[in-house]
C-alpha positions, 0 to 999 in steps of 0.5 A: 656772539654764539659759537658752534664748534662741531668735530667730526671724521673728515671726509664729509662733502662741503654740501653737507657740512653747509647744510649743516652750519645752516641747520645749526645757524638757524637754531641758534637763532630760532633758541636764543633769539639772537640776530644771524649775524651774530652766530659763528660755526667753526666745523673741524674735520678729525681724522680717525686715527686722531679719534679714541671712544672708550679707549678704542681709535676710530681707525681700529677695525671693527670686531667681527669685521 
């Protein structure tokens, strides 16, 4: 059974996280040729001060700004 598990900054409108697990629903099953039914995505909201790139939190403002 494939697994899709997304991260991403919480706050994104339930619409568009079902499109989104749509999207990749039908990919998955366009790629592998596996039945729909069989395709999990688990979409895990993160908030930014739980989130570090290059040693730099997410929350941080940003340089310049």
């Amino acid at each position: 059974m494939p697994n899709i598990t997304v991260q991403m900054y919480k706050g994104r409108d339930p619409a568009k996280k079902k499109a989104l697990a749509v999207a990749l629903t039908n990919a998955m099953v366009e790629s592998l040729g596996c039945p729909i039914e069989a395709v999990q995505v688990i979409i895990q909201d993160v908030e930014k001060h739980d989130w570090a790139h290059a040693g730099v939190m997410a929350s941080d403002p940003k340089p310049g700004a």
